[in-house]
C-alpha positions as CSV (number, residue, x, y, z in Angstrom):
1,X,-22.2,-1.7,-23.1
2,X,-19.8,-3.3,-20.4
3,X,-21.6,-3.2,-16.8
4,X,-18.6,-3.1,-15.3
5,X,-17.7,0.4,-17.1
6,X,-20.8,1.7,-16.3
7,X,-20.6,0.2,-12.2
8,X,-17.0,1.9,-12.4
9,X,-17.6,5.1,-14.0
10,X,-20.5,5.8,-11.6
11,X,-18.2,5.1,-8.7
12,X,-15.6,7.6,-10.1
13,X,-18.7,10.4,-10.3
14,X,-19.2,9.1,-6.5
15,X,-15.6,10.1,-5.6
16,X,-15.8,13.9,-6.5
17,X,-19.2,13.8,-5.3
18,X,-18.3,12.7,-1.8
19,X,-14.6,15.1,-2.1
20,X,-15.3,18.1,-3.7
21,X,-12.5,19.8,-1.3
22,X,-9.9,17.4,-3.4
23,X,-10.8,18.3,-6.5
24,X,-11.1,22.3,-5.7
25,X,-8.4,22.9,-7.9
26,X,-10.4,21.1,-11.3
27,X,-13.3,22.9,-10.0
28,X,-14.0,24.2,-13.1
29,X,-12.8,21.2,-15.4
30,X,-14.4,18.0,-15.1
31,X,-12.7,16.0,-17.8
32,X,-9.1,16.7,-15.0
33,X,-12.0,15.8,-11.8
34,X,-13.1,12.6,-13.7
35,X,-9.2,11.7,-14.7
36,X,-8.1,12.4,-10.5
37,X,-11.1,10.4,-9.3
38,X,-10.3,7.1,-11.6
39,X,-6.9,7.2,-10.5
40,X,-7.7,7.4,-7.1
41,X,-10.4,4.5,-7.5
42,X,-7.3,2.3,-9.3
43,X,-4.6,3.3,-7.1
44,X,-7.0,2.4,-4.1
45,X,-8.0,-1.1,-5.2
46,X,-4.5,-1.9,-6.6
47,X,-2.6,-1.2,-3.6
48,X,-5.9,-2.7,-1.3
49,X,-5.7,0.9,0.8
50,X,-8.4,3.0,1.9
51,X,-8.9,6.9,-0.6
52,X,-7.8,9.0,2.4
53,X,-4.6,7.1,2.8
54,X,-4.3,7.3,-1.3
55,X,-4.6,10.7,-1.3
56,X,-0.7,11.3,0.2
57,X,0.6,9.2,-3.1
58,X,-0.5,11.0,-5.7
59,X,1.7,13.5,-8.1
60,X,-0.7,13.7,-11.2
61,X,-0.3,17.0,-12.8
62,X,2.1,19.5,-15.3
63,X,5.5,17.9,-15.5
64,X,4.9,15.0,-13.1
65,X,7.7,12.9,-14.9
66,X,5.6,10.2,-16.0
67,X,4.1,8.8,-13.3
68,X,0.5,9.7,-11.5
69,X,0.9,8.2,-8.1
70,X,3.6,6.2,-6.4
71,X,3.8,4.2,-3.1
72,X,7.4,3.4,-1.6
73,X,8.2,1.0,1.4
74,X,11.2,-0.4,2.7
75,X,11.0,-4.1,2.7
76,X,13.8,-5.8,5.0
77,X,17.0,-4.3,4.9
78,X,18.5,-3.1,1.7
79,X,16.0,-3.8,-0.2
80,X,13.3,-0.6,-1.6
81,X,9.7,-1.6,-3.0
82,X,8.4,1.5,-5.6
83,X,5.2,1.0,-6.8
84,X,4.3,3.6,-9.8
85,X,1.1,4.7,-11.8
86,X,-0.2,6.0,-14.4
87,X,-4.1,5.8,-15.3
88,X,-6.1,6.8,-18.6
89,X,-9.8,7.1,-18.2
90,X,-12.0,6.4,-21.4
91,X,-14.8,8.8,-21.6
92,X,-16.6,6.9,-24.3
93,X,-17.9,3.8,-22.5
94,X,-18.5,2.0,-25.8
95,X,-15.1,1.6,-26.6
96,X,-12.3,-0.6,-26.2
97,X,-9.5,1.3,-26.7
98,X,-5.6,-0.1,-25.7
99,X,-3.7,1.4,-22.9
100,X,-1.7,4.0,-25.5
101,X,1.2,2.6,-26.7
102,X,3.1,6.3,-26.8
103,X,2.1,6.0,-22.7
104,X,3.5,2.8,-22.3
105,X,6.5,4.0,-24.0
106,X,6.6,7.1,-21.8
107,X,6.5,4.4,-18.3
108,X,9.6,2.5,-19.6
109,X,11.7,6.1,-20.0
110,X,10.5,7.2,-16.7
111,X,12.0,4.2,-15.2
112,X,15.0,4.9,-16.7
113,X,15.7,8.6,-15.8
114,X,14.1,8.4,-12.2
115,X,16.7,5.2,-11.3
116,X,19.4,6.8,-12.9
117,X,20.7,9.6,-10.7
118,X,22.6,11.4,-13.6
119,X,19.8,12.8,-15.5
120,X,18.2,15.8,-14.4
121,X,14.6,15.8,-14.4
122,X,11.9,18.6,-14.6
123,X,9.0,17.8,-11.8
124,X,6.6,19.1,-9.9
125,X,6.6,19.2,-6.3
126,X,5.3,16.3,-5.5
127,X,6.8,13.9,-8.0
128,X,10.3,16.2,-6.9
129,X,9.8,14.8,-3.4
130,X,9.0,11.0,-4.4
131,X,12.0,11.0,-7.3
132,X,14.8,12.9,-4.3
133,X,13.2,10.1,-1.6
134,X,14.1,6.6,-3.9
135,X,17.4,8.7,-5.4
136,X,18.5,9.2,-1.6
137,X,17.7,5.2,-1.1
138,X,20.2,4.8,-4.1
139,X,22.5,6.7,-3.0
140,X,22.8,4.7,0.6
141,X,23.4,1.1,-1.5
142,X,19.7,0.2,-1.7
143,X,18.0,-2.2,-3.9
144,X,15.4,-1.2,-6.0
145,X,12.3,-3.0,-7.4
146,X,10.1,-1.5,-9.3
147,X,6.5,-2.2,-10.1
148,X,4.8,0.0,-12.7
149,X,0.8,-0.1,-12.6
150,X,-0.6,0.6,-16.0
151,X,-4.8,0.9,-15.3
152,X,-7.5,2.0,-17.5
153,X,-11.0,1.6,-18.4
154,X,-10.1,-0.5,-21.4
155,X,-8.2,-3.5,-22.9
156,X,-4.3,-4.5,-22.4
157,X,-1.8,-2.0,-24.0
158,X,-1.0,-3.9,-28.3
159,X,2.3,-5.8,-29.4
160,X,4.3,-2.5,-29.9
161,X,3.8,-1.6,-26.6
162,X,5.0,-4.4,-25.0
163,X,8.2,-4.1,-27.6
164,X,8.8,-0.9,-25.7
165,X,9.2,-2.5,-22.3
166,X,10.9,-6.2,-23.7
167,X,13.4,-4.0,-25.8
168,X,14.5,-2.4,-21.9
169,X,13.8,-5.0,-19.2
170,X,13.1,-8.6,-21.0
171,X,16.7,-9.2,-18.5
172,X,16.0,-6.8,-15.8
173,X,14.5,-8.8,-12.9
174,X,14.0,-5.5,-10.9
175,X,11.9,-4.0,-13.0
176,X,7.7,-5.4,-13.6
177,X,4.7,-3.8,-15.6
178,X,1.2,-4.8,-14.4
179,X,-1.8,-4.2,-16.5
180,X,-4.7,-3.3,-14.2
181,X,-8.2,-2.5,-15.3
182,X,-12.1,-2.0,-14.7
183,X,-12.9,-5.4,-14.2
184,X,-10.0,-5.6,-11.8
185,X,-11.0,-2.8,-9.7
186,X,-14.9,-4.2,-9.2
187,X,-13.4,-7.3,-8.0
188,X,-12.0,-4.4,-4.9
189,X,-15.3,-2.8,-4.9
190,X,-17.5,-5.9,-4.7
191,X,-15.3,-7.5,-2.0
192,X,-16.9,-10.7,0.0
193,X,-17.0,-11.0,3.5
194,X,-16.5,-14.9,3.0
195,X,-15.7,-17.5,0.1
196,X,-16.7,-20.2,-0.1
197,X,-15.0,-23.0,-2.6
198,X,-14.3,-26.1,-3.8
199,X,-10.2,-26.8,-3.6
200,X,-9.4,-29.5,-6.1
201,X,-5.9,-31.7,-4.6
202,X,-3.9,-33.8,-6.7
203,X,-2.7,-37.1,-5.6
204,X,-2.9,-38.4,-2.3
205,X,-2.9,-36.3,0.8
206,X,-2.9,-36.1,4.8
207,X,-5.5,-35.8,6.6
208,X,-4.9,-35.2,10.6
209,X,-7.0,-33.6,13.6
210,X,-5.7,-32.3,16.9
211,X,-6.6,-30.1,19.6
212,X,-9.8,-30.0,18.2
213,X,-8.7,-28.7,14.8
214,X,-7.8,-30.2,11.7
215,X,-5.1,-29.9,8.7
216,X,-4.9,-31.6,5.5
217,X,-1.4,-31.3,3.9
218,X,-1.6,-32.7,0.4
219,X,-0.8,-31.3,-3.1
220,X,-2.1,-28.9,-5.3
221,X,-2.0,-27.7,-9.3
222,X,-0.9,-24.3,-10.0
223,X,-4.0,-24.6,-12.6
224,X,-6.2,-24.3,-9.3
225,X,-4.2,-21.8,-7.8
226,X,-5.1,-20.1,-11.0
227,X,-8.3,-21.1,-11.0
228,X,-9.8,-19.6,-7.7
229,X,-7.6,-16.3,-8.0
230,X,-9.0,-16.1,-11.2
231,X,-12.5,-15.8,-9.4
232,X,-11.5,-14.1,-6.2
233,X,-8.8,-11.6,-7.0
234,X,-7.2,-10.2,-4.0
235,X,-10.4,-11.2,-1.8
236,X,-8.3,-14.7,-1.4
237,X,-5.4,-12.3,0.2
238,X,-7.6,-10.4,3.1
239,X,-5.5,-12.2,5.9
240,X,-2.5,-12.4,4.1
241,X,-0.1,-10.2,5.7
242,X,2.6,-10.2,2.8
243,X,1.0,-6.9,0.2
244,X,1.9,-8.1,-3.0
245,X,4.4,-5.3,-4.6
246,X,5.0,-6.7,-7.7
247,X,8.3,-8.1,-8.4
248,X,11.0,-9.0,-6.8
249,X,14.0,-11.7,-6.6
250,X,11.7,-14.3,-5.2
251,X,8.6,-13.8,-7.2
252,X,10.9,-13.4,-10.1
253,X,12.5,-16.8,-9.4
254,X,9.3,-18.5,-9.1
255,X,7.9,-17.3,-12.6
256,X,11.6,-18.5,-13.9
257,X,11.1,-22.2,-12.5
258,X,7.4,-21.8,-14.1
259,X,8.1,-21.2,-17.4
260,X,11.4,-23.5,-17.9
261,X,10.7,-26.8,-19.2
262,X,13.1,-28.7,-17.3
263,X,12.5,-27.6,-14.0
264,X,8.6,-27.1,-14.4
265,X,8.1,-30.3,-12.7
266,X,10.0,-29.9,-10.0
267,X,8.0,-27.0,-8.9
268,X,6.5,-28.4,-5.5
269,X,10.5,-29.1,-4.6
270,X,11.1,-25.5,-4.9
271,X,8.7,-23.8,-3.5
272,X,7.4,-23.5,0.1
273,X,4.3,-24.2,-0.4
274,X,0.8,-22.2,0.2
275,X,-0.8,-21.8,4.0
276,X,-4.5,-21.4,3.5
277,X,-7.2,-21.3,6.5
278,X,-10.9,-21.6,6.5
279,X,-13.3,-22.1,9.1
280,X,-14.4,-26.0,8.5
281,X,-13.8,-28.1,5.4
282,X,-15.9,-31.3,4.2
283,X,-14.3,-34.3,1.9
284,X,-14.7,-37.8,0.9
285,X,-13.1,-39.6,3.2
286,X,-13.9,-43.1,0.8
287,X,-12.2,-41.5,-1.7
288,X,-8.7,-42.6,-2.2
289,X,-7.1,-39.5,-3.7
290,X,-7.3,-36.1,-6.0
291,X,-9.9,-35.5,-2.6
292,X,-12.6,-32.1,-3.6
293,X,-12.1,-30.0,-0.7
294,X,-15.2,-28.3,0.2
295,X,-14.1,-25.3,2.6
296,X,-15.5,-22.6,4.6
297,X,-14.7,-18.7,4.7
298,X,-11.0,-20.0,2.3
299,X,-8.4,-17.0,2.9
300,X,-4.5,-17.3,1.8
301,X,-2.6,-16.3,4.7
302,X,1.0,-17.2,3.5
303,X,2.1,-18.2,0.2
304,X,0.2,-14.7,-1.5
305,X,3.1,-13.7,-3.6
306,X,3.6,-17.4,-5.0
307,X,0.1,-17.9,-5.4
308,X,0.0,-14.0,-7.2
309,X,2.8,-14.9,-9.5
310,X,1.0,-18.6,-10.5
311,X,-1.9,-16.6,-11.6
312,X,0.0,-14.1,-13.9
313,X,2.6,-16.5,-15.4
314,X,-0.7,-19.1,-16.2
315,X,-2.3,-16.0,-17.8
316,X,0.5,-14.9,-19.7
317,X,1.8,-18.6,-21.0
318,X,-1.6,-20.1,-21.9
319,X,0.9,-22.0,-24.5
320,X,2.5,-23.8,-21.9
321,X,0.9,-27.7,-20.6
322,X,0.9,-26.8,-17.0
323,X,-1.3,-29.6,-15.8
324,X,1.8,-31.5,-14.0
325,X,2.7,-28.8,-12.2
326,X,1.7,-28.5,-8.0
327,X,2.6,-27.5,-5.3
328,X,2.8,-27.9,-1.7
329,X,-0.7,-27.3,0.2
330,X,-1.5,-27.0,4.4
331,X,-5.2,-26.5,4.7
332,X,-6.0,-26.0,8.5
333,X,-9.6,-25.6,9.5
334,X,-9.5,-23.2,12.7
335,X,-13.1,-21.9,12.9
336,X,-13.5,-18.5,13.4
337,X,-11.1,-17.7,16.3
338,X,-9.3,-14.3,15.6
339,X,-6.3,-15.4,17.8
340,X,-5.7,-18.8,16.4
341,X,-5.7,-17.1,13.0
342,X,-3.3,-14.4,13.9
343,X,-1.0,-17.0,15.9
344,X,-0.7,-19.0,12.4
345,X,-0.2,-16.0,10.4
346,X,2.1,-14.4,12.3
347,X,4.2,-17.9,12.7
348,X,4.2,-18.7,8.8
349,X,4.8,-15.0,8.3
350,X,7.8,-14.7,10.5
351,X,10.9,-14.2,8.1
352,X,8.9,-11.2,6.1
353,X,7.6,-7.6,6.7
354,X,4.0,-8.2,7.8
355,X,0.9,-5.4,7.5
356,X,-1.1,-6.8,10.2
357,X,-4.6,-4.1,10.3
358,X,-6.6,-6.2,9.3
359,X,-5.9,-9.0,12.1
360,X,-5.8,-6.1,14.5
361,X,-8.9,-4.9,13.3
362,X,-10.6,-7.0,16.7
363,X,-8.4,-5.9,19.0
364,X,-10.3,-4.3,21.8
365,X,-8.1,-1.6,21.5
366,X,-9.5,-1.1,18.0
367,X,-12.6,-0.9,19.1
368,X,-12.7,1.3,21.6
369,X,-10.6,3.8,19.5
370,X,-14.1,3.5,16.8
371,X,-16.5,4.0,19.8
372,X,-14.2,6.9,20.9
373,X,-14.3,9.0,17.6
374,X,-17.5,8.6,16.7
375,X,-18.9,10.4,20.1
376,X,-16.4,12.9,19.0
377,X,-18.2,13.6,15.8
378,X,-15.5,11.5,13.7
379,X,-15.2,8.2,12.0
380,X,-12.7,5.7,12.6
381,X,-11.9,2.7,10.5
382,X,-10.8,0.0,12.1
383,X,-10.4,-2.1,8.6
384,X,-10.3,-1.7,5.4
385,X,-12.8,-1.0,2.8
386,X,-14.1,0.4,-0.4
387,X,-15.7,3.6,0.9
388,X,-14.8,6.7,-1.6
389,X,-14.9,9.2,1.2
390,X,-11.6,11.1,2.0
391,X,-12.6,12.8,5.3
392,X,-12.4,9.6,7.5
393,X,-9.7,8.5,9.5
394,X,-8.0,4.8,8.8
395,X,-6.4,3.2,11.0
396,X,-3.3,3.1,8.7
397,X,-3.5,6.8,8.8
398,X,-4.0,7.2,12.5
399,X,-1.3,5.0,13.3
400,X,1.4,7.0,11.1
401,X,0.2,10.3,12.9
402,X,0.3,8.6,16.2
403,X,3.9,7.0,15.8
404,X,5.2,10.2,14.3
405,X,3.8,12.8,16.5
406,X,3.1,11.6,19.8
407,X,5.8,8.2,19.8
408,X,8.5,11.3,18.2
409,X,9.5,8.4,15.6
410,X,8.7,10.8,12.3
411,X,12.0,9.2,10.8
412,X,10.2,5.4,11.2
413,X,6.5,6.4,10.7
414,X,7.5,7.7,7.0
415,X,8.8,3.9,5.5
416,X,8.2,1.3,8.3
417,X,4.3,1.5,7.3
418,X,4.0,-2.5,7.0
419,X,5.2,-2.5,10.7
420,X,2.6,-0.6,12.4
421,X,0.6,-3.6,13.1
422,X,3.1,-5.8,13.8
423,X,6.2,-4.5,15.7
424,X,5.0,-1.2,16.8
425,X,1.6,-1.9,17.6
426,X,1.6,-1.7,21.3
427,X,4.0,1.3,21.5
428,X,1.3,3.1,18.7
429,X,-1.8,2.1,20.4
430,X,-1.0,1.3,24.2
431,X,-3.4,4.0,26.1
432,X,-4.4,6.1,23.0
433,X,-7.7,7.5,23.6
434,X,-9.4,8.5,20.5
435,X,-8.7,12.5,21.9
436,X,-5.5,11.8,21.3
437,X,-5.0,9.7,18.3
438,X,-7.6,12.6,16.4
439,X,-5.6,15.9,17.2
440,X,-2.4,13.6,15.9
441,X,-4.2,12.8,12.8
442,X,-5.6,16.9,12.2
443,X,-1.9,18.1,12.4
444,X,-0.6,15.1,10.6
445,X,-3.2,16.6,7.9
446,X,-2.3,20.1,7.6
447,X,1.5,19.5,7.6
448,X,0.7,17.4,4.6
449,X,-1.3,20.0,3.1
450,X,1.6,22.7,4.0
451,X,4.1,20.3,2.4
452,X,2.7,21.3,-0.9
453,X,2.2,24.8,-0.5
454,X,5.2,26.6,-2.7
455,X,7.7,29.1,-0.4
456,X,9.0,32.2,-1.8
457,X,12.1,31.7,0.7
458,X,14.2,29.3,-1.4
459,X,15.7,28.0,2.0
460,X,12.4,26.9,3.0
461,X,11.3,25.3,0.3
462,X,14.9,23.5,-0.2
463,X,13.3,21.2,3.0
464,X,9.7,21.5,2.7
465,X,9.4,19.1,0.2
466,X,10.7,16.6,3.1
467,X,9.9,17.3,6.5
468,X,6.0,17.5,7.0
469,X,6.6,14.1,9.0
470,X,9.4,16.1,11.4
471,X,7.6,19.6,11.8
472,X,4.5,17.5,12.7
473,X,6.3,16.2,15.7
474,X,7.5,19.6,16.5
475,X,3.6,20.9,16.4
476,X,2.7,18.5,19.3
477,X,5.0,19.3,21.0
478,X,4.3,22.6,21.2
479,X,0.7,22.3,21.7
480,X,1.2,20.0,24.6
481,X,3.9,22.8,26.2
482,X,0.9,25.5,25.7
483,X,-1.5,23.4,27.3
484,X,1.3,22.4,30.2
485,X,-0.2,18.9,29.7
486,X,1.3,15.4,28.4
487,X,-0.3,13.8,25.9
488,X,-2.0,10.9,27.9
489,X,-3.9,14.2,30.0
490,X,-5.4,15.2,26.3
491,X,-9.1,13.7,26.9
492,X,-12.4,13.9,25.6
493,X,-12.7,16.8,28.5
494,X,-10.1,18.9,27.1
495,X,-10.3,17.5,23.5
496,X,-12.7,20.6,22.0
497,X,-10.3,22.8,23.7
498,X,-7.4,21.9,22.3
499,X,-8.7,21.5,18.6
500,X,-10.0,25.4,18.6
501,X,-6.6,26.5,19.5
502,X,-5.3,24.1,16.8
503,X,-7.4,25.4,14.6
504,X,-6.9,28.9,15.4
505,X,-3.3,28.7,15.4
506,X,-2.7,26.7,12.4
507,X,-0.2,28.8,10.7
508,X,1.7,30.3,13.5
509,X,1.9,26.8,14.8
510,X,3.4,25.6,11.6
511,X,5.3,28.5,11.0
512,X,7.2,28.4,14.5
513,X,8.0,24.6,13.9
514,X,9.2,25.1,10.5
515,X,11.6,27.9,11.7
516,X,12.6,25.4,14.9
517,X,13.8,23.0,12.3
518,X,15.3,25.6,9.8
519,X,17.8,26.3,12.6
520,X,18.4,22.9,13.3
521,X,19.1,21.6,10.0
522,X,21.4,24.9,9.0
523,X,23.8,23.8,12.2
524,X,23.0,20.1,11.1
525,X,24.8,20.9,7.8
526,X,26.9,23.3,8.8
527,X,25.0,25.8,6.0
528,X,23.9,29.1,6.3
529,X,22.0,28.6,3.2
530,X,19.9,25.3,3.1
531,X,19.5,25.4,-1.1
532,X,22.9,24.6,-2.2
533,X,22.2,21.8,-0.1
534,X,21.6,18.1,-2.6
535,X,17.4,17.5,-2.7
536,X,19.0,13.8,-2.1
537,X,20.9,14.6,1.0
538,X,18.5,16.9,2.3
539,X,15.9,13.9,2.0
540,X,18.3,11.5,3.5
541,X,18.5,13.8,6.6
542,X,14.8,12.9,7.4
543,X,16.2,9.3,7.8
544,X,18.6,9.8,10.3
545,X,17.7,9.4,13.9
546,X,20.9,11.6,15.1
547,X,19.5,14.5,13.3
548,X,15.8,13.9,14.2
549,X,16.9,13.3,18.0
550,X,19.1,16.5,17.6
551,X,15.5,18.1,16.6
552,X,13.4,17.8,19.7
């Protein structure tokens, strides 16, 4: 039996162990807990995201058009990143069954209806909200790309399923599958703190040292490239701020220029090359050329997406004589300061939406805000990691509350999530205490979980769907006007105090915020009835700032 199975399947069992409020409703069906709990595992590791920041993405269930989970983020202007999934768990360990080719065939028709706004769909709440959200994106001129996740417990999906998607997209460079499986989520589950490698370069390179560091710029194969991701996986990417999405114009380019024989060669003339750091590297300094590289804690901090695609065009072309083929290479040894690192990153990262948590991760602030909620009897996480349970708070997670509730920016917090490191850090984290960032996060939580709570009132539900970012706003606000306080006088002093009237008044308080923005969005429209209103201009509405000014 394959170890890895058995490693993975016991991790799944350790997911509705550790959540059993998340799987109340397959309380009494396992097979449903043990199909919610993989996808949550793949979804997790795919996207390199803690489980309680997965748990907002999923839509698995009756007539969830196709898709189990999906992740959207605007990525510069214009231009939409949708990342979908389905998963299909093997029960019987001992075999090696294909992703179903009927499945895969079902993926490539769900692209089709959800990114053509003329056909009607029948969906369930949640996958209702995420197909109105990229429909409303469509509808303002933006571009999608689309990267569907296919993951299970087995082998690749056969011949005739990949007929299904070249028959469709084999000319669509918007559109990528991704086959994603056990052995690719261990390498998440198993990550190492540090690597440690042997870089092979080709030809002659440059070998210079200055303010007591040192950089070699030199050349290397795509084959290596291959190679060490090959071993590593993402693990190469923990620095690198650029999350891989799958496809796009770039990365599609890139695979183009691999696979064509005449410009194959040409490669390292076309590309911008790969930034890796490490903390020291050893060579031999007699040797002329082709030097082995022995580095030090190796991380890819800019070059991820070229160095992503490499992998998967090698793997998918082992026909092709790529031994010719390099590309550019800057190797800088900076030892192990944290502000050196994030000055290079953020420098070679400059031109593209950066995610930088895990760089932040050392900020003081960071740690204070761990100290903080654990003597409030909560966990923070400062960084990233495989943990399974739910109930903790991420920094991703507290930093969407934050910027939505107390900053009043619900309309940003929503899609500008690779930007909560970066642009908004200080105006996120600047004089949170951990008082304040934890009551953000608790009503951040329960307008989530009223989100999906079905309304009688058809004019309620007609926004509900959409506005759990917005009426979350509203609710801190009104708690801070009960308490006559601002939020920087919330404190550990008054912190118990305020969460037993929170949690006392949880439905009134959502109740009076929801009926706050009822009124506003009926004079917004101009509507007395907010259902004939379009589920795609209703979304929209949550993305503009007059209306969510007009709100508060």
């Amino acid at each position: 039996m394959d170890i890895v199975k058995q490693i993975i399947d016991q991790r799944v069992n350790k997911v509705i162990e550790e959540n059993p409020s998340f799987f109340e409703e397959f309380v009494n069906d396992n097979e449903k807990q043990i199909s919610l709990a993989f996808l949550l595992l793949g979804v997790s590791a795919y996207l390199d995201i803690d489980m309680a920041e997965v748990v907002q993405y999923i839509t698995d269930g009756g007539n969830d058009g196709g898709f189990d989970a999906a992740y959207i983020a605007q990525s510069g202007e214009g231009i939409l990143n949708v990342v979908l999934f389905q998963a299909k768990y093997i029960r019987n360990l001992e075999k090696e069954n294909n992703f179903p080719a009927n499945a895969v065939e079902k993926s490539v028709n769900t692209i089709k209806n959800i990114f053509d706004s003329s056909r009607q769909m029948e969906l369930n709440d949640k996958s209702r909200i995420t197909v109105d959200e990229i429909r409303s994106f469509l509808a303002d001129g933006v571009i999608p790309y689309v990267t569907f996740v296919l993951i299970n417990n087995g082998i690749k999906w056969n011949q005739d399923a990949q007929n299904h998607i070249n028959n469709e997209f084999t000319s669509q460079k918007q559109v990528e599958f991704v086959y994603f499986n056990h052995q690719d989520i261990i390498k998440y589950v198993n990550k190492r703190d540090k690597i440690d490698e042997i870089l092979t370069l080709s030809g002659i390179a440059i070998k210079e040292d200055f303010n007591y560091k040192e950089v070699i710029l030199g050349r290397v194969s795509v084959k290596e490239i291959a190679r060490i991701l090959d071993i590593y996986g993402d693990n190469l990417l923990d620095k690198n701020i650029r999350k891989y999405l799958g496809i796009n114009a770039v990365n599609k380019a890139i695979q183009d220029t691999l696979i064509d024989d005449a410009k194959r060669s040409n490669f390292f003339f076309y590309n911008n090359g790969i930034t890796m750091i490490c903390s020291d590297f050893k060579y031999n300094a007699l040797q002329k050329d082709d030097w082995k590289v022995q580095t030090k804690s190796l991380q890819i901090i800019n070059g991820g997406q070229t160095c992503k695609t490499i992998y998967q065009v090698l793997k998918d072309n082992s026909d092709i004589d790529f031994s010719d083929t390099t590309v550019l290479l800057r190797l800088y040894a900076v030892g192990s300061d944290e502000s050196v690192i994030e000055g290079i990153t953020r420098a070679t990262n400059s031109q593209n939406p950066v995610d930088f948590r895990d760089l932040k991760s050392n900020d003081e602030m960071q740690h204070l805000l761990e100290q903080g909620t654990k003597e409030l009897g909560y966990t923070y996480k400062r960084r990233r990691d495989n943990q399974t349970n739910t109930d903790a708070i991420p920094s991703s997670v507290a930093a969407e509350s934050v910027f939505a509730i107390w900053r009043k920016k619900p309309h940003l917090a929503k899609y500008k999530k690779s930007e909560f490191f970066n642009m908004y850090y200080n105006e996120i984290f600047d004089d949170l205490s951990a008082a304040q960032m934890i009551i953000a996060v608790l009503i951040f939580r329960m307008c989530d979980s009223y989100r999906k709570k079905i309304s009688d009132d058809p004019g309620i539900q007609a926004q509900r769907r959409y506005s759990h970012f917005l009426i979350a706003t509203i609710i801190g606000i009104n708690v801070l006007n009960h308490f006559s306080i601002s939020v920087h006088q919330i404190t550990h002093k008054n912190f118990f105090e305020i969460k037993k009237y929170f949690d006392t008044n949880r439905d009134e308080l959502y109740n009076t915020a929801e009926q706050h923005l009822l009124t506003h969005l009926k004079r917004y429209f101009n509507k007395e009835s907010l259902e004939d209103i379009d589920s795609r201009t209703m979304a929209a509405a949550f993305r503009r700032f007059d209306f969510v000014e007009s709100v508060f």
